[in-house]
C-alpha positions as a Markdown table, in Angstrom:
| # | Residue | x | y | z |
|---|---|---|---|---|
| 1 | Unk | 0.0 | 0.0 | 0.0 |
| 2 | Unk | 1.1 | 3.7 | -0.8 |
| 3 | Unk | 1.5 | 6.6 | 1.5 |
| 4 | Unk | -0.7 | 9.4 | 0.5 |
| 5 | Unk | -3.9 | 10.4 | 1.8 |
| 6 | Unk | -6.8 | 9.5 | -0.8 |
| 7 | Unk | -8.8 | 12.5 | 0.1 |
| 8 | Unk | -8.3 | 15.2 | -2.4 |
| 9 | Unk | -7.8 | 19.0 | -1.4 |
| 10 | Unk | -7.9 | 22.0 | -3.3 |
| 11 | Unk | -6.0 | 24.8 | -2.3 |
| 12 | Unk | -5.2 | 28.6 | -4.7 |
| 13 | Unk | -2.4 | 29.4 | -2.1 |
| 14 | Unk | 1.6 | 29.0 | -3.2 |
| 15 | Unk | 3.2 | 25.4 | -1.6 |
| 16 | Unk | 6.4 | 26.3 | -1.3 |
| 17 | Unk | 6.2 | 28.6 | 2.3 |
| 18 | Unk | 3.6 | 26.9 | 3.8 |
| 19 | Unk | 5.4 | 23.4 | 3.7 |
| 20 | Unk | 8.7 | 25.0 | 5.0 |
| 21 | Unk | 6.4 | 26.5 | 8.0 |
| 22 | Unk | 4.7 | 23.2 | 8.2 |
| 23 | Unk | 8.4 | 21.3 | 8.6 |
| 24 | Unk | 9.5 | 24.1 | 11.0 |
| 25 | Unk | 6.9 | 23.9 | 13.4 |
| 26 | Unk | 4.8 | 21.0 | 13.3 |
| 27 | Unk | 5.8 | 18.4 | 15.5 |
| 28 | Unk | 5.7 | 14.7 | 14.6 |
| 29 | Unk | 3.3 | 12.4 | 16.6 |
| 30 | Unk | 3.5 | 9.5 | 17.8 |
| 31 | Unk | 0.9 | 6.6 | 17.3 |
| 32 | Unk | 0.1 | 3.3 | 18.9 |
| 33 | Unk | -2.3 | 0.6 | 18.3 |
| 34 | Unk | -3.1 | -1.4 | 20.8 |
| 35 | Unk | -4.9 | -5.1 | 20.2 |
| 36 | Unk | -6.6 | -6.8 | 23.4 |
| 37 | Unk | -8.2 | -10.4 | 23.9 |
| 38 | Unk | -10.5 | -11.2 | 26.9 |
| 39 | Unk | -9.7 | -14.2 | 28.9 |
| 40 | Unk | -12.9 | -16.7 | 28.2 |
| 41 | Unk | -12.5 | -17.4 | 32.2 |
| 42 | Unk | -13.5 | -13.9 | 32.3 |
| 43 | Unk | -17.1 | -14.7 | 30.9 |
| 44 | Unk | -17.5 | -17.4 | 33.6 |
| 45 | Unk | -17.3 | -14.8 | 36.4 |
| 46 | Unk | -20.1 | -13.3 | 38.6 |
| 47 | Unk | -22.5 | -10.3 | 36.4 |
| 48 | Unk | -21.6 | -8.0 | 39.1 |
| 49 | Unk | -17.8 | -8.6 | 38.9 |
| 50 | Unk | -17.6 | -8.8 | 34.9 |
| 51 | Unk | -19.9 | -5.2 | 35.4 |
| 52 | Unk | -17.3 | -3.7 | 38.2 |
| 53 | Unk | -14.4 | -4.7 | 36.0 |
| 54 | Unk | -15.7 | -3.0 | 32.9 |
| 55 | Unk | -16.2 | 0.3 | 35.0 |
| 56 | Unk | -12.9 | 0.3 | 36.4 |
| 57 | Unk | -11.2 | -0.2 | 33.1 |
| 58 | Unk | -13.3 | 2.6 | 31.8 |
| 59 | Unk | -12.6 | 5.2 | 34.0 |
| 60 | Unk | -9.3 | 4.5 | 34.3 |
| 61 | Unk | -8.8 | 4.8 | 29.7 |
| 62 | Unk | -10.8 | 7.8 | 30.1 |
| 63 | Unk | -8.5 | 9.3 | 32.5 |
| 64 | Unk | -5.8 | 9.5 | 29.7 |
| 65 | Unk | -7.9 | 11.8 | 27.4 |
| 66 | Unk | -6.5 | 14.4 | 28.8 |
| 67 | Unk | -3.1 | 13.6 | 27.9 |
| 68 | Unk | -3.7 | 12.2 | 23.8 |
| 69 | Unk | -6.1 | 11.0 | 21.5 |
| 70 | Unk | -7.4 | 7.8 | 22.3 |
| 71 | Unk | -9.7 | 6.0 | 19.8 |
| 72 | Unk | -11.9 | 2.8 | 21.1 |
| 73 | Unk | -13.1 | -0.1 | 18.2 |
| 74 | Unk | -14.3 | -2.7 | 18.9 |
| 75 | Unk | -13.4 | -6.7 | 16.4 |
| 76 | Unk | -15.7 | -8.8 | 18.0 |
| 77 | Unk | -17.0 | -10.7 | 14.6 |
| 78 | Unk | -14.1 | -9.5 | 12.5 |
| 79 | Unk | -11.2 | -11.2 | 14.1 |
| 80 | Unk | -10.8 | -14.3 | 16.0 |
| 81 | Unk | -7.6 | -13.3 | 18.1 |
| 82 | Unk | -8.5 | -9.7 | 18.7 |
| 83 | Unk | -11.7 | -8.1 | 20.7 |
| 84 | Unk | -10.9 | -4.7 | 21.4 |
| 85 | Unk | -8.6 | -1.9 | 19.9 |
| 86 | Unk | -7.1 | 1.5 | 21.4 |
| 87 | Unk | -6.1 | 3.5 | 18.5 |
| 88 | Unk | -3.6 | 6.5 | 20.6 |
| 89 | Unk | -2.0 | 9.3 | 19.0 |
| 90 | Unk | 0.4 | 11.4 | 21.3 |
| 91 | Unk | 3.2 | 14.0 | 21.1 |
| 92 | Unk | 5.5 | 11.4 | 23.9 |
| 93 | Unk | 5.7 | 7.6 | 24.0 |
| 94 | Unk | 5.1 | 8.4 | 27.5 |
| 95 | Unk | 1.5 | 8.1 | 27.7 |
| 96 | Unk | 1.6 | 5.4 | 26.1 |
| 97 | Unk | 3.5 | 3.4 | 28.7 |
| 98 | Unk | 1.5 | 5.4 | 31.6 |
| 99 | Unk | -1.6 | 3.7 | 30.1 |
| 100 | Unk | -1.0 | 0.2 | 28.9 |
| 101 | Unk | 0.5 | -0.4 | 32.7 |
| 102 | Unk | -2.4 | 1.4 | 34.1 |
| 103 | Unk | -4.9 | -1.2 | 31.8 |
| 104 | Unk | -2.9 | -4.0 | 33.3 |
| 105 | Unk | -3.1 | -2.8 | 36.7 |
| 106 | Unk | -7.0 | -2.9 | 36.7 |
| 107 | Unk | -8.6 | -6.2 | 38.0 |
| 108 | Unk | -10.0 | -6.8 | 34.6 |
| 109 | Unk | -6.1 | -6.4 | 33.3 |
| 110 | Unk | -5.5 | -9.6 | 34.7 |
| 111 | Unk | -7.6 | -11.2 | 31.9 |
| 112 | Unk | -6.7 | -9.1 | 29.2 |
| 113 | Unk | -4.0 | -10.2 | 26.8 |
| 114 | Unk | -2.2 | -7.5 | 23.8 |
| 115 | Unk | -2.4 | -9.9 | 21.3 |
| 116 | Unk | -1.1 | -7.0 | 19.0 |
| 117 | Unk | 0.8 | -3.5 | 19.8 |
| 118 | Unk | 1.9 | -0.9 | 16.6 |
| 119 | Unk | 4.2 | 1.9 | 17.9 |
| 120 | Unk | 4.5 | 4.2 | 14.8 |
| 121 | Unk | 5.1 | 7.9 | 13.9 |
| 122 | Unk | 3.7 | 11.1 | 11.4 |
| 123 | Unk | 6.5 | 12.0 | 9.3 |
| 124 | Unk | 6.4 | 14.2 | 5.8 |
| 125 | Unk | 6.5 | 11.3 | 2.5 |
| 126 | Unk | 9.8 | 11.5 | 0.5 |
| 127 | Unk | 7.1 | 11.0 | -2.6 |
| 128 | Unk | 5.5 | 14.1 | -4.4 |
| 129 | Unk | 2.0 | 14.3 | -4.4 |
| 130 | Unk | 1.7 | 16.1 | -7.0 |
| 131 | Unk | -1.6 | 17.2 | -7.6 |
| 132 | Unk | -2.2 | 18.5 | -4.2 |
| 133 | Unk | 1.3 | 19.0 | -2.4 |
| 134 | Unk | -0.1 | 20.6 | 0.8 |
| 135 | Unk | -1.4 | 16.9 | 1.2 |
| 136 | Unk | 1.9 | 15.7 | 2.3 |
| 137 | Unk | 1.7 | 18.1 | 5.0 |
| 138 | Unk | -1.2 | 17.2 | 6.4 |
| 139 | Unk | 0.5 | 13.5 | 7.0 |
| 140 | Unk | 2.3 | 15.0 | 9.8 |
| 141 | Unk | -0.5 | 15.3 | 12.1 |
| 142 | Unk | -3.6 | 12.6 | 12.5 |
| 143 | Unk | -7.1 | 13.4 | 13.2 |
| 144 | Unk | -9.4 | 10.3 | 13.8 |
| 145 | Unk | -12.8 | 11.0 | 11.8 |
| 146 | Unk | -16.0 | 9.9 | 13.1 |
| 147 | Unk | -16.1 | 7.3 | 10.3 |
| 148 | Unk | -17.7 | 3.8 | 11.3 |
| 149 | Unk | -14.9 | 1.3 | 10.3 |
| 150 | Unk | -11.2 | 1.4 | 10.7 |
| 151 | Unk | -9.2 | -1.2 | 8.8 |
| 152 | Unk | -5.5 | -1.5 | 9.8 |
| 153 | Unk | -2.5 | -3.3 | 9.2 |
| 154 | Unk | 1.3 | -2.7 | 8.9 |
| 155 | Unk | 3.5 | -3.8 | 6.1 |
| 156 | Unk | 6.8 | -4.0 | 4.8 |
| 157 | Unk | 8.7 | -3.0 | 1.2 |
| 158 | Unk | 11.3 | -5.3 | -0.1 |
| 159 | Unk | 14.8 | -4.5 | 0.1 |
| 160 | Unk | 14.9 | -4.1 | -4.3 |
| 161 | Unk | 12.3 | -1.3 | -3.9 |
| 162 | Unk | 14.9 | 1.0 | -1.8 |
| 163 | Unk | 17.3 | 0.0 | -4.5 |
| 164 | Unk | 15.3 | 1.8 | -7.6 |
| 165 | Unk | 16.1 | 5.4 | -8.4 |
| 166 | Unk | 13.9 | 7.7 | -6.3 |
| 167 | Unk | 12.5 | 8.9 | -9.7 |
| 168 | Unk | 11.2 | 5.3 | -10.8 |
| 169 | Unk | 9.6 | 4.8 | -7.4 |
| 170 | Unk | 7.8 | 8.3 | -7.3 |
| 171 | Unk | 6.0 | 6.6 | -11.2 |
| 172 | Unk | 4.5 | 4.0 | -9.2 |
| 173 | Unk | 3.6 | 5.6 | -6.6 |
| 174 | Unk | 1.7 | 8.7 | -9.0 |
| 175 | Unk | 0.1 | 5.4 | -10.3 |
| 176 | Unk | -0.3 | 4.4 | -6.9 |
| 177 | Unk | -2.6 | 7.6 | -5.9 |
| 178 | Unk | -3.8 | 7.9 | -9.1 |
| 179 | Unk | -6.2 | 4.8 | -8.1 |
| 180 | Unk | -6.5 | 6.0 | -4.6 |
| 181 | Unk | -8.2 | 9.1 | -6.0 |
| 182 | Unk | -11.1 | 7.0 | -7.3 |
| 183 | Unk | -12.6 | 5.9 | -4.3 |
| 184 | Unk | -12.8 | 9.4 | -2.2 |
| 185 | Unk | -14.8 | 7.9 | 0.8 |
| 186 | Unk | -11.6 | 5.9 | 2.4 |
| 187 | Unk | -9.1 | 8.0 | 3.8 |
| 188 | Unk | -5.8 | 7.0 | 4.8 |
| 189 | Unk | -3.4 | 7.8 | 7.6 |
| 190 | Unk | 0.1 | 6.5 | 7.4 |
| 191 | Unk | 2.5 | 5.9 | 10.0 |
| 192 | Unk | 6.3 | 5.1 | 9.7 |
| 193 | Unk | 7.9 | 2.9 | 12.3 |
| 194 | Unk | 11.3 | 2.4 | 11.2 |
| 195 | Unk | 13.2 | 1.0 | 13.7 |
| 196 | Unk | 10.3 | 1.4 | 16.0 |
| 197 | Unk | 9.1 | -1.5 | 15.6 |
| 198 | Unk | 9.0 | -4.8 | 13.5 |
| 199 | Unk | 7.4 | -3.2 | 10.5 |
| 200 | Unk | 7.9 | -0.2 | 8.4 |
| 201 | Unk | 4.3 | 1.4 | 8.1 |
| 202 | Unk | 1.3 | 1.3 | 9.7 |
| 203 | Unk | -1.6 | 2.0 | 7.6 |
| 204 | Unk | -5.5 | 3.4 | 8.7 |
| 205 | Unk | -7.9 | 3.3 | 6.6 |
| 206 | Unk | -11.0 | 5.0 | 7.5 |
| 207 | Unk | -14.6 | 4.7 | 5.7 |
| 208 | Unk | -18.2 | 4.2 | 6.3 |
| 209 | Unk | -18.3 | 1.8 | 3.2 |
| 210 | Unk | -16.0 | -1.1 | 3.4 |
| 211 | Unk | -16.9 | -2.2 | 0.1 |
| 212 | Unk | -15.2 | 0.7 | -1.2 |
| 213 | Unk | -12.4 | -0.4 | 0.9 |
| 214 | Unk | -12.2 | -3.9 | -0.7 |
| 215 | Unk | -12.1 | -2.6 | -4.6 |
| 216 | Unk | -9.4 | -0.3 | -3.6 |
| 217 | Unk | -7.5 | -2.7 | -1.8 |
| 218 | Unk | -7.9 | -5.2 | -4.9 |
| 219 | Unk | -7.2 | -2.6 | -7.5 |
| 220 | Unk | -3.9 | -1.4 | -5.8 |
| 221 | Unk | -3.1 | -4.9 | -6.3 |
| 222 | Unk | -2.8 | -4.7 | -10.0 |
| 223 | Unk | -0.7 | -2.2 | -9.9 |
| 224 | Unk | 3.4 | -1.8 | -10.6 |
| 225 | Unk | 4.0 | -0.8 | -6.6 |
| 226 | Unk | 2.4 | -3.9 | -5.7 |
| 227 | Unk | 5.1 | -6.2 | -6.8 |
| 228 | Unk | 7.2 | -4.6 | -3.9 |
| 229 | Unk | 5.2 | -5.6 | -0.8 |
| 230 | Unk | 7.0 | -8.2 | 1.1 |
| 231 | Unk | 4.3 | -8.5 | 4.2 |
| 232 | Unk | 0.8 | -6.8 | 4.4 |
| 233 | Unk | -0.8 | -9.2 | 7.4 |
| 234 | Unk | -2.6 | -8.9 | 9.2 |
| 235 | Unk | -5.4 | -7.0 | 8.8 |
| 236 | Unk | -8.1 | -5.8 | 11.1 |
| 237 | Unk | -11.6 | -5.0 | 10.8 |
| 238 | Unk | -12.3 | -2.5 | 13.3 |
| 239 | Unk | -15.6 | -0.9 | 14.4 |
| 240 | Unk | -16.1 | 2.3 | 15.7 |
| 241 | Unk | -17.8 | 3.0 | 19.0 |
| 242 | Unk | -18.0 | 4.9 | 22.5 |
| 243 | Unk | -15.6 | 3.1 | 25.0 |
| 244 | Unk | -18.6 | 1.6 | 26.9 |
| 245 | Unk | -19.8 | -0.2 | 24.2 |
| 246 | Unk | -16.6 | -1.6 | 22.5 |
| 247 | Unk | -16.3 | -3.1 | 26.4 |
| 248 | Unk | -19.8 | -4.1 | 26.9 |
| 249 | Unk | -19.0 | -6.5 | 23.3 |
| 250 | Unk | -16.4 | -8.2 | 25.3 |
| 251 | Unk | -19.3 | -9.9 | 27.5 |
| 252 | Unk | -21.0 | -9.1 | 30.8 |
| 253 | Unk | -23.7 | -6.7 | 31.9 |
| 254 | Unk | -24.1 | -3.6 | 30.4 |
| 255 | Unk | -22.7 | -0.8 | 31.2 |
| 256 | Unk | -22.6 | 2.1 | 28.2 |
| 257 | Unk | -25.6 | 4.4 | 29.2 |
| 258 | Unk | -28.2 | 5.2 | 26.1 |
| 259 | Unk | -27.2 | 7.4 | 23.6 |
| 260 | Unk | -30.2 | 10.2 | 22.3 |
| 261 | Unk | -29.7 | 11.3 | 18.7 |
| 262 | Unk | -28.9 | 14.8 | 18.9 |
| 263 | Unk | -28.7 | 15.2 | 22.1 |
| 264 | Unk | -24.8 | 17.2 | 23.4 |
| 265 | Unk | -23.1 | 15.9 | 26.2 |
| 266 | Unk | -21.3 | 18.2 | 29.1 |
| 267 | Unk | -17.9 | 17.8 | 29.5 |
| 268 | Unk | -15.0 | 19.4 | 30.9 |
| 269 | Unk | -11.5 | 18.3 | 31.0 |
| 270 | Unk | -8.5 | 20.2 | 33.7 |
| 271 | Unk | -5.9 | 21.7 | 32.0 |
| 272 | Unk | -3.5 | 24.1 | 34.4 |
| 273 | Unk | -3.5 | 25.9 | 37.1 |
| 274 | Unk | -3.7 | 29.6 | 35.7 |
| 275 | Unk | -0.7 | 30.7 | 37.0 |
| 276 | Unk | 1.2 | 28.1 | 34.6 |
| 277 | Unk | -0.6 | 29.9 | 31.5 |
| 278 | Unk | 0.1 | 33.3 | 31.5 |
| 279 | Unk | -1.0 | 35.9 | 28.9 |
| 280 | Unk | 0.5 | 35.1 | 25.3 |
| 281 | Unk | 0.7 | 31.2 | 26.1 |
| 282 | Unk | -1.3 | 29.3 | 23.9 |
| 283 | Unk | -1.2 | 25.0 | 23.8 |
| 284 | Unk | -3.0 | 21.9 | 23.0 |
| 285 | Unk | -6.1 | 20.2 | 25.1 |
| 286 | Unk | -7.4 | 17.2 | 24.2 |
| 287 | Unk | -11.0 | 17.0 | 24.9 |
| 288 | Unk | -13.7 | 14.1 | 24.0 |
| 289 | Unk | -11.1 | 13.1 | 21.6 |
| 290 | Unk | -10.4 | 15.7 | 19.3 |
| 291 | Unk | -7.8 | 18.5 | 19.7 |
| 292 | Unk | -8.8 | 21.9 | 21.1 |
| 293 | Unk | -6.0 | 24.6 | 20.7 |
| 294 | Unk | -6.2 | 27.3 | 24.1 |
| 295 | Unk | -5.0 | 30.4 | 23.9 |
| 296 | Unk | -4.5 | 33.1 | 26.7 |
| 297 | Unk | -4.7 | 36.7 | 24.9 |
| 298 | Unk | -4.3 | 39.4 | 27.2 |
| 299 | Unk | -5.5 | 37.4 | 30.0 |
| 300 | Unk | -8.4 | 36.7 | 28.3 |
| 301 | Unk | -8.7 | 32.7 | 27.9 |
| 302 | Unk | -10.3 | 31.1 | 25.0 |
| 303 | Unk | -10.3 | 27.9 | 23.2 |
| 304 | Unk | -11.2 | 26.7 | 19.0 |
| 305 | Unk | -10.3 | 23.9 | 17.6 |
| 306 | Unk | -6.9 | 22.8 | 16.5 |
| 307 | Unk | -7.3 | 21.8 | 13.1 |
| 308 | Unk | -8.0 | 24.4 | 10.5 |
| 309 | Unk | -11.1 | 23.9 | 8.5 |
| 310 | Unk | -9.3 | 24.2 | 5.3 |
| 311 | Unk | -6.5 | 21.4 | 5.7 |
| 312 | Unk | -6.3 | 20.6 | 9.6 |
| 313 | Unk | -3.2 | 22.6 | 9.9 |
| 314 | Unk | -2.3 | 23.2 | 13.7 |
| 315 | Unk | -3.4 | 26.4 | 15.1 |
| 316 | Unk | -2.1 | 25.9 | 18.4 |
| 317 | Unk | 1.0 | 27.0 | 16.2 |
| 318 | Unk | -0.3 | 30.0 | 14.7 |
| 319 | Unk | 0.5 | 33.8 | 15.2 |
| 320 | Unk | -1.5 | 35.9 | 17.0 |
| 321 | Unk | -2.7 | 39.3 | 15.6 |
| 322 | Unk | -5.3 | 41.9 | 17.0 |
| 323 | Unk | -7.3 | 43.2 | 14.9 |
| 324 | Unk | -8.3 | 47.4 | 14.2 |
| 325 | Unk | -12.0 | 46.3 | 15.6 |
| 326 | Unk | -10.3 | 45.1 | 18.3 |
| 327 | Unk | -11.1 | 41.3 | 18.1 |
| 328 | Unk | -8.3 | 38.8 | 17.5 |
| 329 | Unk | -7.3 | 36.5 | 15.0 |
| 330 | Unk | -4.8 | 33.3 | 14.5 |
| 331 | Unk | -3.0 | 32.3 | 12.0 |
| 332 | Unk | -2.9 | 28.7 | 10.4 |
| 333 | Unk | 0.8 | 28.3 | 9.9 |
| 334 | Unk | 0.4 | 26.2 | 6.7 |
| 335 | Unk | -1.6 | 28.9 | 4.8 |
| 336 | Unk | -2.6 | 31.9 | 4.9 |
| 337 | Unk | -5.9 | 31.8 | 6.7 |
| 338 | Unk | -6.7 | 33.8 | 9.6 |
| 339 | Unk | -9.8 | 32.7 | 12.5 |
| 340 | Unk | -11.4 | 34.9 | 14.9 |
| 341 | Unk | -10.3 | 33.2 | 18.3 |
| 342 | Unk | -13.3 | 34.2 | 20.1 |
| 343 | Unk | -15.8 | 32.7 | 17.6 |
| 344 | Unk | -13.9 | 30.3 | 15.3 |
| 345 | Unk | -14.9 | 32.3 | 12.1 |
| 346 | Unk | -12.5 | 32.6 | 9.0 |
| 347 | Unk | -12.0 | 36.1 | 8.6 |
| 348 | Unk | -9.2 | 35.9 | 5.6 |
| 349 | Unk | -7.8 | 33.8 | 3.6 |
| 350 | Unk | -8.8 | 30.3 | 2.3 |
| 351 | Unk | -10.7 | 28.6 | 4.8 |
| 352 | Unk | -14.3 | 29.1 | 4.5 |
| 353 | Unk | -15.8 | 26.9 | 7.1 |
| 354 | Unk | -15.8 | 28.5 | 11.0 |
| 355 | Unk | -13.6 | 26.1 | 13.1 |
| 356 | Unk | -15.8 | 24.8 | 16.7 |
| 357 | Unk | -15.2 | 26.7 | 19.8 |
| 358 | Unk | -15.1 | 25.5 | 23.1 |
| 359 | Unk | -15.9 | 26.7 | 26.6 |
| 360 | Unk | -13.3 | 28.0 | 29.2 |
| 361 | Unk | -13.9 | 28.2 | 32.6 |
| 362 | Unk | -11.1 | 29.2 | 36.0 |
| 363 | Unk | -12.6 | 26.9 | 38.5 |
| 364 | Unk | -10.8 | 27.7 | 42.0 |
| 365 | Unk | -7.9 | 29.0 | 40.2 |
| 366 | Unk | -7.7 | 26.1 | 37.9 |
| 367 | Unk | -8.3 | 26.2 | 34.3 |
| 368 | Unk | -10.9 | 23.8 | 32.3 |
| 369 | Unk | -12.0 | 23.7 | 29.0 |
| 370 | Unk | -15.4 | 22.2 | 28.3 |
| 371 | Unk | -18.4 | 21.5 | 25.8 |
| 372 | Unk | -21.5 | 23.0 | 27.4 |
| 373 | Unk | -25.2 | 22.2 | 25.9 |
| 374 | Unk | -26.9 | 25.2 | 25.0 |
C-alpha cells in the first residue's frame, strides 16, 4: 500500500512557504495501536464482577484523554484473536507506557491479553504528491474522523524497492494515488515505524463503506508498486464506537448508558493551574477526543479547535494578531488563513468553514476547557 492520503484537497495558495512552516513547526506524533483479547474465564465470572471490571477499566482509559487522543473499536466478529482496539496518537511515547501499565493494573487487566501493539510515527512522505502537495503536509499530524470502520495493518517494502532510483519509485507511486483518487470515501493515515518496531508502516484506513475499501485494496493490487510488498498481514476489521460499548461487546452486563440522537453531552476536561498559562501562552487540550487549541490573549482565555477547517493545519501554532476592531485572529501556519479566536470564524484567507469553539472556565484557580449544551 502507498502513503498518501486518498482525500483530495484544493487549495489557490503558493506550496512552497507553507510546507517550509509546516516542517519548521509542526511536530511529529506518535501513534500506537493497541490489540486486546479477553480471557474466556472472564465470561464465567459473577455479572456484578464482569460489570465492576468493565467500569474500572473505563474510567481509568478515560483518565488518559487528557493527555492524547485515544480512539476505542471494537473486532468482535471481524477477528478471532482480537476483541478490542485503542487507536492513541500522542506527542511522547510516554502516555503510552502510563496507560498500557495502568490497563494492566486494573482487576479486569488480569484477563486481558495485547495480542497486538503498533508503535509508529507522522513524518512528511519522501514521494510528491503532485496534484495537491499541501497533502503531504497534512500527514504530519492525524485526526481520527468519526467514520464507522477502521481497517488497519502494517506492512513491509522489499529491500529491491529501496534499491530503484527515487524517480522510478515516485511513477509508481503517482500510479499508486492515481487509483486511490477514485474511491474518495476511504481516507488513509500512514504511520512510519522504522526501527520502532518490526514493521515499516502502519496504515489506517478509515470509511463508512467497506466495500469501497475492498475494490481499492484489490485494484492497488494490479498495480506496478504492488510487486514490492514483502508483508501486508494482518489485517483488522475494526468498528467504531464509545468506550462503553466496544467493552460491553467483550461480554457481561451492560454498562454504556443510552445514547439520544442529537442530544450534546457536558464535558469538561482540567488543564493548568492559571498561573502556569500566562498571557501570550497558547497550547494543545485534548477534549472528547479531538484536539482543542487554548490560547490566553491578554489574560483573556479562549479555546477553537486545533485543526483548520481548510487542511487541519495546527493552530495551536499559529501567530497571533489583533485586529483594528479590536477582536483577534490566528494564523494557520500552513496557509494563509486567519480565525477569529473568540468565535472560530474565517476572517481571511482560504478557509471558508468556522472552526468549533469550546468553553473555558477558572474553576478555583484552575483552568478547564469544556463543551456545554446550549
Amino acid at each position: 500500500m502507498s502513503q498518501p492520503s486518498f482525500r483530495q484537497m484544493t487549495t489557490t495558495q503558493p506550496q512552497t512557504n507553507s510546507k517550509q512552516r509546516g516542517d519548521q513547526l509542526t511536530k511529529r506524533q506518535y501513534v500506537r495501536f493497541a490489540f486486546y483479547k479477553v480471557d474466556p474465564i472472564w465470561r464465567r465470572l459473577p455479572s456484578q464482577k464482569q460489570a465492576e471490571h468493565k467500569q474500572e477499566l473505563l474510567e481509568t482509559i478515560q483518565s488518559f484523554n487528557r493527555r492524547m487522543l485515544l480512539r476505542p473499536y471494537s473486532l468482535m466478529g471481524t477477528r478471532a484473536d482480537a476483541e478490542l482496539l485503542l487507536w492513541q496518537i500522542a506527542e511522547s511515547p510516554i502516555p503510552f507506557q502510563e496507560l498500557a501499565a495502568a490497563i494492566m493494573n486494573t482487576a479486569m487487566g488480569g484477563y486481558l491479553s495485547l495480542v497486538y501493539s503498533y508503535f509508529s510515527q507522522t513524518k512528511r512522505s519522501i514521494y510528491e504528491i503532485r496534484d495537491n502537495p499541501e497533502e503531504d503536509i497534512e500527514r504530519l499530524i492525524i485526526q481520527p474522523s468519526e467514520a464507522r470502520y477502521l481497517f488497519v495493518y502494517p506492512f513491509i517494502k522489499t529491500r529491491d524497492w529501496y534499491q530503484l532510483s527515487l524517480p522510478a519509485r515516485q511513477g509508481m507511486m503517482d500510479e499508486h494515488i492515481i487509483v486511490g483518487r477514485k474511491y474518495p470515501s476511504v481516507r488513509l493515515n500512514t504511520t512510519y515505524c522504522f526501527g520502532l518496531d518490526d514493521y515499516e508502516f502502519i496504515v489506517a484506513f478509515e470509511t463508512d463503506e467497506p466495500s469501497d475499501f475492498l475494490d481499492l485494496v484489490q485494484e492497488l493490487r494490479e498495480t506496478e508498486a504492488s510487486r514490492y510488498t514483502k508483508q501486508d498481514t494482518p489485517l483488522f476489521t475494526c468498528i467504531n464506537m464509545r468506550l462503553a460499548e466496544a467493552l460491553d461487546a467483550l461480554g457481561g452486563p451492560p454498562i454504556a448508558q443510552p445514547v439520544e440522537e442529537d442530544k450534546q453531552w457536558e464535558e469538561w476536561v482540567e488543564v493548568a493551574p492559571l498561573e502556569d498559562f500566562p498571557p501570550g501562552e497558547q497550547r494543545v487540550v485534548y477534549l472528547a477526543g479531538q484536539q482543542v487549541a487554548l490560547f490566553n490573549i491578554d489574560g483573556q482565555l479562549h479555546a477553537i479547535s486545533n485543526r483548520c477547517s481548510h487542511a487541519r493545519g495546527p493552530l495551536s501554532e499559529g501567530d497571533i494578531e489583533h485586529e483594528e476592531d479590536g477582536t483577534c485572529s490566528v494564523h494557520c501556519p500552513w496557509h494563509y488563513t486567519k480565525f477569529d479566536i473568540a468565535t472560530g470564524q474565517p476572517v481571511d484567507g482560504v478557509a471558508t468553514i468556522p472552526v468549533p469553539t469550546y468553553n473555558v472556565e477558572v474553576r478555583n484557580g484552575v483552568i478547564f476547557v469544556g463543551i456545554q449544551p446550549e
